[in-house]
N, C-alpha and C positions, 0 to 999 in steps of 0.2 A: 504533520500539517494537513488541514482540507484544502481539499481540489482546491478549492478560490483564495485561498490562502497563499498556496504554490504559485498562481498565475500572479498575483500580485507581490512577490520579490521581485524587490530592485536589487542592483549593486553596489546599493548606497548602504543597504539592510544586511551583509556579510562583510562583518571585519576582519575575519580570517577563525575566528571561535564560535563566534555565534551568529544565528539567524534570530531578526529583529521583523516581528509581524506586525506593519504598519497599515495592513491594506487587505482587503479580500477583492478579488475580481471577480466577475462572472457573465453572462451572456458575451452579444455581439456589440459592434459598433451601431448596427442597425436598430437593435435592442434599446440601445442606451438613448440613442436620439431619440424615439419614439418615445421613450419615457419622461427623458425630460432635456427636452432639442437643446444640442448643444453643450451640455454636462457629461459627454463620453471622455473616460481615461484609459487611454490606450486600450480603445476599439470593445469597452463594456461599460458596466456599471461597474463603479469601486466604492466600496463603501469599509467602512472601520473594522474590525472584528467584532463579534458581537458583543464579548463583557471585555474587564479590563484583564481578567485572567487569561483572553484569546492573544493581548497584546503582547504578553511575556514572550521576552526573550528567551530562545531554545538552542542549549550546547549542540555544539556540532562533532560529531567522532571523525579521526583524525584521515579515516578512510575519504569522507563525503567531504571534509576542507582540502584534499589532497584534487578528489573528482571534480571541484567546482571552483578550484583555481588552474587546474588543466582546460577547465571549459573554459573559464575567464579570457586566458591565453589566448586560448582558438579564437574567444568574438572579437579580439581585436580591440576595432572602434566601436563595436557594439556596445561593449562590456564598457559604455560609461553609467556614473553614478544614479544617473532618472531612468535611467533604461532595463527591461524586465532581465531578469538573468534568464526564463525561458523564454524564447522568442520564435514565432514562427516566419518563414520565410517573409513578409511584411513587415517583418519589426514588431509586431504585436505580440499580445501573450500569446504563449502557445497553445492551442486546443488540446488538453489531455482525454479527452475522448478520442479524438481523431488520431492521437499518438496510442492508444491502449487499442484503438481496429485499425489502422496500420502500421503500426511499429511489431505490439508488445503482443498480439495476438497472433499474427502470421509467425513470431518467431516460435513461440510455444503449440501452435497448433500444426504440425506440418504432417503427411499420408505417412505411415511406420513405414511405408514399402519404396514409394519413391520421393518421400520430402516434398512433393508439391501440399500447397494449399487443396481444400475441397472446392473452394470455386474455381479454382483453377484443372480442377483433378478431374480426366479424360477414362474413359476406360481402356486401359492399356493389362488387359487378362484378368487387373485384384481389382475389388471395391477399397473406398476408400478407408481407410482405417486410423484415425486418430494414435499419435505416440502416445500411449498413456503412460511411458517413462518422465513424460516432460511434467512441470506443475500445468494448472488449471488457472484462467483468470479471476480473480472475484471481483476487479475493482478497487478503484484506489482506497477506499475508506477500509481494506483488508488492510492496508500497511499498519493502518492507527491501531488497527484490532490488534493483529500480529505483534507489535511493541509491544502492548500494553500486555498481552499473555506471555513474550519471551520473558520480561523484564521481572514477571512478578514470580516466572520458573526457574530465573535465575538468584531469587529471593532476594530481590528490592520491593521495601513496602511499598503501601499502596499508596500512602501519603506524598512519597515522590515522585511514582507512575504519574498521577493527577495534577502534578505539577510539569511535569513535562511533557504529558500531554497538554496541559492547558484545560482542566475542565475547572468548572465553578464549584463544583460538588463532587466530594471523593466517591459517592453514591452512585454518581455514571460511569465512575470508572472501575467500578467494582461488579454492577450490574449491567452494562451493556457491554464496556470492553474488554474486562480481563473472562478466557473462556479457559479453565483452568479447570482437570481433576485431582482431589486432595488424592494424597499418597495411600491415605488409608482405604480408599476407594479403591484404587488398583491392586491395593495388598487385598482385599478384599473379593474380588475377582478372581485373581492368582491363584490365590488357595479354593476358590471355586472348579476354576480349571484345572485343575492338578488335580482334585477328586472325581470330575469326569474322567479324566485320561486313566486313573486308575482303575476304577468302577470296569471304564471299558475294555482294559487289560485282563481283566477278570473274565468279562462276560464271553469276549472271544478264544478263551484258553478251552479246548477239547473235554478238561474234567473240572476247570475252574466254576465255583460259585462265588455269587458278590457277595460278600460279606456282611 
């Protein structure tokens, strides 16, 4: 789903299988008044998705209806029908910016030496040093990428990627999101590399010439 997409489920839009995209949210509540006073829902502008292919309905794997009837649980009285499934302490959508530079970023960016953050990070004898065991952030619009390349390496056409994605045209999802190399491509290389490694077995041997 996109960012405005996410902000805009309710609990009305998950019947325990599928997520139903009725809505895109985005800006503030300040935003929305200013645009057109008085027409803010839940503290932005909301507006439809853009074609009717954004409004399809998306299966849910049995992992994420498992995680988002545990959240359900947790909000309580939250988690009625009009009310966003993410929410931020105001009851609003939740800022997913604000959640990817203080949630998702401090967890994955922490000093290799002693776990602090770098804004936080003091000279105590080492410079800071990034885990670079941990992934990298790229933003949320990585997830749709990510899918759309797992989905087509585990050899589902493309024709149903661009349905679950929701695109209008199998053409975007072949040209912007699937980032795939053909196998013959790699076997290609392979045997590139294997005739360096050999060459150089050669060249380093005392009486060896390359052949």
């Amino acid at each position: 789903m996109a960012k405005s997409e996410i902000r805009g489920l309710a609990w009305e839009n998950f019947d325990g299988k599928e997520l139903s995209v009725k809505r895109s949210v985005w800006g503030t509540k300040k935003l929305a008044e200013n645009l057109n006073p008085g027409s803010s829902v839940w503290g932005g502008v909301a507006n439809q998705p853009k074609t009717k292919h954004s409004r399809a309905a998306i299966p849910v794997v049995k992992q994420l209806a498992d995680a988002l009837e545990t959240h359900k649980s947790r909000a309580g009285v939250l988690a009625q029908p009009g009310l966003p499934i993410f929410q931020a302490g105001n009851g609003q959508p939740l800022n997913l910016d604000n959640l990817a530079r203080r949630v998702i970023n401090p967890a994955i960016s922490p000093c290799v030496i002693c776990r602090k953050q770098e804004d936080e990070h003091k000279p105590e004898g080492h410079n800071f040093q990034r885990d670079k065991s941990l992934p990298q952030w790229h933003g949320w619009h990585a997830f749709r990428r990510g899918l759309a390349t797992n989905l087509h390496a585990l050899g589902v056409d493309d024709k149903t990627i661009q349905e679950i994605l929701r695109h209008s045209n199998i053409g975007i999802t072949q040209n912007i999101y699937i980032k795939s190399v053909s196998e013959s491509q790699v076997s290609a290389m392979d045997s590139l590399s294997e005739k360096f490694a050999t060459c150089n077995d050669l060249a380093t041997k005392p009486t060896g010439r390359i052949q």
